[in-house]
C-alpha positions as CSV (number, residue, x, y, z in Angstrom):
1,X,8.3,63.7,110.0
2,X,10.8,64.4,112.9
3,X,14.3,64.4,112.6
4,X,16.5,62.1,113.8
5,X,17.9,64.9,115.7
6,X,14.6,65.8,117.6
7,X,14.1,61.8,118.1
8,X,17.4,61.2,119.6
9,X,17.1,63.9,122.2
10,X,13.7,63.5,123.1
11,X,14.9,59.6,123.8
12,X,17.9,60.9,126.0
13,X,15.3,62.7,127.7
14,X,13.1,60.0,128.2
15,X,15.5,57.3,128.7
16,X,17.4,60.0,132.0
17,X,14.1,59.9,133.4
18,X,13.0,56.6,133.8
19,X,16.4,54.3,133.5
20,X,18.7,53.4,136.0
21,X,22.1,53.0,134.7
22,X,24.1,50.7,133.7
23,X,21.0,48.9,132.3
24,X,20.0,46.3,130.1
25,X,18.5,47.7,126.5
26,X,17.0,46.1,123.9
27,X,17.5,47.3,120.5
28,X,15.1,46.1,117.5
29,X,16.0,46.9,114.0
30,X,14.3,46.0,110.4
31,X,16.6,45.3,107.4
32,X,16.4,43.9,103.7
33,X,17.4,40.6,104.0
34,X,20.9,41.7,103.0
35,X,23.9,40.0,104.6
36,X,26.2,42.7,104.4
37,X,23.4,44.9,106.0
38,X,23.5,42.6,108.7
39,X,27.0,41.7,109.0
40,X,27.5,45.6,109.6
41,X,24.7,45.8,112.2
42,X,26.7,42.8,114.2
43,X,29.9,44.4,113.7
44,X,28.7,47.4,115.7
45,X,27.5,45.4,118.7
46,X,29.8,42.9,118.6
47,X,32.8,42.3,121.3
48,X,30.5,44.6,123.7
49,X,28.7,41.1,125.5
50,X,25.7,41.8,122.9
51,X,22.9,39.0,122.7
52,X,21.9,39.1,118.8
53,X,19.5,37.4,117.8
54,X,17.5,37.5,114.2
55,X,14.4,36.3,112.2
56,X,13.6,36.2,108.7
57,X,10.1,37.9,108.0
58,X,7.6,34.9,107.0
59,X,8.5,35.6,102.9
60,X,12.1,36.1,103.5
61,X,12.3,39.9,102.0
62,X,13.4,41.3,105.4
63,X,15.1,40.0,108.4
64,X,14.3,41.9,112.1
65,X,17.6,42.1,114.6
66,X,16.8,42.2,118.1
67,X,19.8,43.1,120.5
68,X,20.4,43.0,124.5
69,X,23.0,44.4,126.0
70,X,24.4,46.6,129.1
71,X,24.6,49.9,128.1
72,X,26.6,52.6,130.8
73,X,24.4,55.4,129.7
74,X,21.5,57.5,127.6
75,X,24.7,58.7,125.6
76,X,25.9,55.2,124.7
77,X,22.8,53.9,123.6
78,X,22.2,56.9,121.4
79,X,25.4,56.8,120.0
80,X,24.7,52.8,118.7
81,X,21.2,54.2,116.6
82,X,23.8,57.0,115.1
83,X,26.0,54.1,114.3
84,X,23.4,51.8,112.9
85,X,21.4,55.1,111.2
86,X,24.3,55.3,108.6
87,X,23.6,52.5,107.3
88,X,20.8,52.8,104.4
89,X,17.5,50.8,104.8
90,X,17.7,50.0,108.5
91,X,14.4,50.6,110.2
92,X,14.7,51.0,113.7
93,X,11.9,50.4,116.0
């Protein structure tokens, strides 16, 4: 399995290559359906002009966070998965 380390560079790379900046990103993440899970999720994005959005799974065991926002750079965006990776269970698509 790669690390997160090797993942996040080889998206820096890719996202320098192929994204104009400042850009719109979309961010998709799968949680429990916990609420504190996703309060924290929101707390990272929020106050930043984020679109969040949610959607419980169809048996309600997991709830998938999709968020839009302007990011400045390949650094900033990275830097919100290292936020959001802290937090145990997230699955980030």
């Amino acid at each position: 399995m790669e690390k997160k380390e090797d993942f996040f560079k080889k998206l820096k790379t890719t996202l320098d290559q192929t994204t104009v900046f400042p850009a719109s990103y979309l961010y998709k993440f799968i949680i429990p359906n916990d609420q504190v899970k996703l309060k924290k999720i929101e707390n990272i994005f929020n106050y930043s002009g984020a679109v969040i959005t949610t959607k419980p799974s169809k048996t309600g065991k997991y709830i998938s966070i999709s968020i839009n926002m302007m990011m400045k750079n390949s650094a900033s965006i990275i830097s919100k998965y290292e936020e959001v990776a802290k937090i145990k269970g997230v699955i980030s698509l």
